[in-house]
C-alpha positions as CSV (number, residue, x, y, z in Angstrom):
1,X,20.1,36.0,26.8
2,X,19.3,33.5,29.3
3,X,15.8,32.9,27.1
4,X,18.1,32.0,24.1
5,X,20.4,29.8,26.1
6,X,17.5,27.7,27.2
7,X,15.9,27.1,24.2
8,X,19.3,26.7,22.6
9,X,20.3,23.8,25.0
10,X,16.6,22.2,24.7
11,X,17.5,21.8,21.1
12,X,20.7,20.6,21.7
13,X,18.8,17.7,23.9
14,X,16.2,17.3,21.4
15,X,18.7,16.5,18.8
16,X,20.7,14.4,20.9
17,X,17.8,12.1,22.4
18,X,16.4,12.2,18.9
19,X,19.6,11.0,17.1
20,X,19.9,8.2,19.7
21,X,16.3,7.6,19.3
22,X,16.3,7.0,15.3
23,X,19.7,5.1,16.0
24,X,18.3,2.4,18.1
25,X,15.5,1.9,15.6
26,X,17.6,1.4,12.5
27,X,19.7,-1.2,14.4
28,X,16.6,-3.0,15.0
29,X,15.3,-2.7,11.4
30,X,18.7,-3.8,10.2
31,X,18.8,-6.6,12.6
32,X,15.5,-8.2,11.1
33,X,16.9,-8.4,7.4
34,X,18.9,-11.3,6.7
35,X,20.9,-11.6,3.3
36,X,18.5,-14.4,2.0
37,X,15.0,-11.7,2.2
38,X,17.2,-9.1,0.7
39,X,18.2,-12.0,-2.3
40,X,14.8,-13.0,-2.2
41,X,13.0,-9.5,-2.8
42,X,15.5,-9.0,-5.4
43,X,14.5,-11.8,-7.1
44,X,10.6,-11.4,-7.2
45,X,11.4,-7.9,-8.2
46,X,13.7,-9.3,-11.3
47,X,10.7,-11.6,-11.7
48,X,8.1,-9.0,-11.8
49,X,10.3,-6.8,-14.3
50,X,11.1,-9.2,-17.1
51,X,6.9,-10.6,-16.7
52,X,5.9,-6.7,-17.1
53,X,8.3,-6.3,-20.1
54,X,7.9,-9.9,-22.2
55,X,3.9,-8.3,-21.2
56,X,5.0,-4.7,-23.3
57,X,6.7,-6.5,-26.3
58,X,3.6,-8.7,-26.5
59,X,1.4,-5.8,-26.7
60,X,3.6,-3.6,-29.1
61,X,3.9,-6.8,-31.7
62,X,0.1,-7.5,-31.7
63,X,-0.5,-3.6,-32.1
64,X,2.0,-3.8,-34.8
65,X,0.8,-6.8,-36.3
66,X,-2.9,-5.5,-36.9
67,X,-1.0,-2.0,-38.4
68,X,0.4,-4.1,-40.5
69,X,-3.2,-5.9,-41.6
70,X,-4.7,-2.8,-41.8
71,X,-1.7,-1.5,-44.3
72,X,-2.5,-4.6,-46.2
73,X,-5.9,-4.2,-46.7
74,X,-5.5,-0.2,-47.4
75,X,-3.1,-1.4,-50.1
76,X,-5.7,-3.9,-51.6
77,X,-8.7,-1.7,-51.9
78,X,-6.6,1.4,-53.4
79,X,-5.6,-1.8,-56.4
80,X,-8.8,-2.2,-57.2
């Protein structure tokens, strides 16, 4: 019993010294982010995500466009 007590209470001690542990570093990390990084990130990541998507549309029209010119000459040669 007294083997289960101990290793009961050096959980209990582990957990609390951990919780205060991982508390003191989030106050620190949340100390070191002001609004203006947070608007800031947000705003290179909008950036980023409309560049990589105008980059997509551009791709998909010139792969559509040379469907298209190959259509057009399928079309031709089965004229003739």
């Amino acid at each position: 019993m007294m083997k289960r007590l101990f290793w009961f209470s050096m959980g209990v001690l582990a957990g609390v010294f951990g919780w205060r542990y991982v508390k003191e570093k989030a106050r620190d990390a949340a100390s070191q982010i002001t609004p203006a990084q947070v608007a800031s990130d947000l705003y290179d990541g909008a950036v980023k995500l409309a560049t990589q998507g105008a980059e997509i549309v551009r791709n998909l029209r010139a792969k559509d466009s040379s469907f298209v010119a190959d259509q057009s000459d399928a079309s031709r040669s089965n004229i003739k």
